[in-house]
C-alpha positions in Angstrom: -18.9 -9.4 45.3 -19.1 -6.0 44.1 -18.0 -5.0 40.6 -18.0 -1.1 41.0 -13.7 -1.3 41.1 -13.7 -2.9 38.6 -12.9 -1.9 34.8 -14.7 -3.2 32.0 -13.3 -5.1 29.3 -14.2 -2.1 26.5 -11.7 0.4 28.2 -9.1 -2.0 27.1 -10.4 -2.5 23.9 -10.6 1.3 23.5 -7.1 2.0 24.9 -6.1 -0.7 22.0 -8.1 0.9 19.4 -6.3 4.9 20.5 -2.8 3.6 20.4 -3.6 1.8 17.1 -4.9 5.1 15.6 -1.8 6.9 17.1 0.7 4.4 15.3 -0.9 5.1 12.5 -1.0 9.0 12.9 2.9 8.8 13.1 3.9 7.2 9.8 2.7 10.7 8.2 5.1 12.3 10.9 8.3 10.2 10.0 7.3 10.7 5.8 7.1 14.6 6.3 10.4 14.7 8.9 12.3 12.5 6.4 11.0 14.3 3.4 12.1 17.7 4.7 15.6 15.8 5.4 15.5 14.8 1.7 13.8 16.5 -0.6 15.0 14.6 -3.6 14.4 11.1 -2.1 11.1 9.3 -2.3 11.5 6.8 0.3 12.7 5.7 4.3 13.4 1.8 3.4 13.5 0.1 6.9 14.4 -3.9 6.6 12.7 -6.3 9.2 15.0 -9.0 10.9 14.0 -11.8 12.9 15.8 -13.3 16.1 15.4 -15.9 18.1 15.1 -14.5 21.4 13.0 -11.5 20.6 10.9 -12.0 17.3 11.5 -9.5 14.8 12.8 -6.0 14.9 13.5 -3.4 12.6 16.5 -1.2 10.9 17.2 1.5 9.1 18.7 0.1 5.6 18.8 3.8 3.5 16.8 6.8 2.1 16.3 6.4 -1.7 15.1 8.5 -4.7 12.0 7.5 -7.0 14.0 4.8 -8.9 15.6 3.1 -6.0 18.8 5.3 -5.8 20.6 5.4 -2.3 20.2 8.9 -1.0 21.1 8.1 2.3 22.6 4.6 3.5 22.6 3.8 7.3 25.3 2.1 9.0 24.5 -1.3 10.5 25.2 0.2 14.1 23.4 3.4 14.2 25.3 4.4 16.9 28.1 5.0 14.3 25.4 7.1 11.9 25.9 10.6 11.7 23.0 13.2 12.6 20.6 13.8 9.7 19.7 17.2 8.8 17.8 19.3 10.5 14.0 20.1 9.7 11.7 22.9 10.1 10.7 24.5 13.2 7.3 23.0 13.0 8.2 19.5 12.5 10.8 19.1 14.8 8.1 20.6 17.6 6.1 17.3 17.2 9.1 15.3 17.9 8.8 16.6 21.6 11.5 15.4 23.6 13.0 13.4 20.7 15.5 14.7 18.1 14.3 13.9 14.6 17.8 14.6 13.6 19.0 11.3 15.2 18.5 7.9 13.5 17.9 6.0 16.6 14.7 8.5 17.2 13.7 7.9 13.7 14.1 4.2 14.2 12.8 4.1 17.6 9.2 6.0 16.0 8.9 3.4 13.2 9.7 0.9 15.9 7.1 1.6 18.3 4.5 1.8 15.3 5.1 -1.8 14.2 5.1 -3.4 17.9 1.7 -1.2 18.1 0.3 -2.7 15.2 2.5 -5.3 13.7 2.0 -5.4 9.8 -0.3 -2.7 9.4 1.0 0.1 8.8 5.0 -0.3 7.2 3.8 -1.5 3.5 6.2 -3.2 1.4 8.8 -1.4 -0.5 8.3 -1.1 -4.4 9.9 -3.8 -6.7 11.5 -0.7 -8.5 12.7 0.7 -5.9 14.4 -2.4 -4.4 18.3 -3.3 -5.3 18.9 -6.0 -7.4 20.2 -8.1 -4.6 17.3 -7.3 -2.3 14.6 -8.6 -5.2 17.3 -12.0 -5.4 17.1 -12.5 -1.9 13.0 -12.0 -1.7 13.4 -14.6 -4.5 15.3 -17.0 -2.8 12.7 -17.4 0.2 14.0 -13.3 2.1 11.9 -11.0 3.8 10.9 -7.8 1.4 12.1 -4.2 2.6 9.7 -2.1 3.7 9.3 1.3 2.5 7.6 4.6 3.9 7.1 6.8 0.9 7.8 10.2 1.5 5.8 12.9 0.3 5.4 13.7 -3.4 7.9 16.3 -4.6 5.3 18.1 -6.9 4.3 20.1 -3.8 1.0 19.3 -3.9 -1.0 19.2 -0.7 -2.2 15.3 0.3 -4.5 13.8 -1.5 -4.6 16.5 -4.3 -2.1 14.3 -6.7 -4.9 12.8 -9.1 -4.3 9.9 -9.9 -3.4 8.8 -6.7 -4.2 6.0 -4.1 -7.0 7.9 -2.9 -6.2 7.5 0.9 -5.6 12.0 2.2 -3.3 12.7 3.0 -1.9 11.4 0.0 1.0 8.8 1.9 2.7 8.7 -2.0 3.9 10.1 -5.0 1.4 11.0 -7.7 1.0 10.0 -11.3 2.9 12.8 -12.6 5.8 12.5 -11.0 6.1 8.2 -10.4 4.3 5.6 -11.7 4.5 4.1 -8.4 1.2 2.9 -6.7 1.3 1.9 -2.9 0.9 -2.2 -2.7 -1.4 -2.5 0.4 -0.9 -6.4 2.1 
């Protein structure tokens, strides 16, 4: 038997390790769309659902300032939300194809980054920012939102809010305007 058809076992591990790095790559892309959306808010809180027939699966709950204030609530159907606004030039050019003013495409990105990487890259969302009936519900035995924080409003560039996480770009809000730190699980 010859083996020169065949593909070795590496090329898959390095197609995994590409699309892995690519999921990552796109959680920057939705925090600067949504950020340019919302200036004022400081977070995309996406909730994660379970089902029986098809594990779990995402949706958009709201956009929310520093403190946990709705900026931006999505409709359980997003086929009933209305179009967010529109960005810059610049972003929506790295959208391609997809609209970054339509929920489902925003939904569909953070999506296709968890069934890439499942648990690695959506982060929990803040206690402080959570609703009183969200932390209850964690409490009684709930799943925790998850929360994409949106870049800081100070206008600095990534990674030039000190204190900070440390990770550039900065994926958070710095010192001087939250006390917020990113809880990495």
């Amino acid at each position: 038997m010859t083996t020169a058809t065949l593909t070795p076992f590496s090329a898959f591990e390095d197609a995994r390790a590409k699309a892995r790095a690519a999921a990552g790559a796109m959680v920057p892309l939705l925090a600067a769309t949504l950020h340019a959306q919302f200036p004022d808010a400081r977070f995309l809180v996406i909730t994660r659902h379970e089902t029986d027939y098809d594990g779990d699966y995402l949706r958009l709950d709201s956009v929310r300032g520093a403190e946990g204030e709705i900026v931006r609530a999505f409709p359980e159907l997003l086929s009933r939300a209305e179009q967010l606004p529109a960005v810059p030039e610049e972003i929506a050019a790295l959208w391609g194809a997809h609209d970054p003013r339509d929920p489902g495409a925003i939904l569909g990105l953070a999506q296709r980054v968890e069934d890439t990487a499942p648990h690695d890259f959506l982060d929990f969302l803040p206690e402080r920012a959570r609703t009183d009936e969200e932390i209850e519900g964690e409490n009684a035995g709930g799943r925790t939102p998850l929360g994409i924080a949106l870049p800081c409003p100070c206008g600095a560039p990534g990674g030039e809010c000190a204190p900070c996480c440390g990770s550039k770009p900065c994926p958070t809000v710095c010192s001087g305007c939250s006390t917020w730190r990113p809880e990495f699980h």
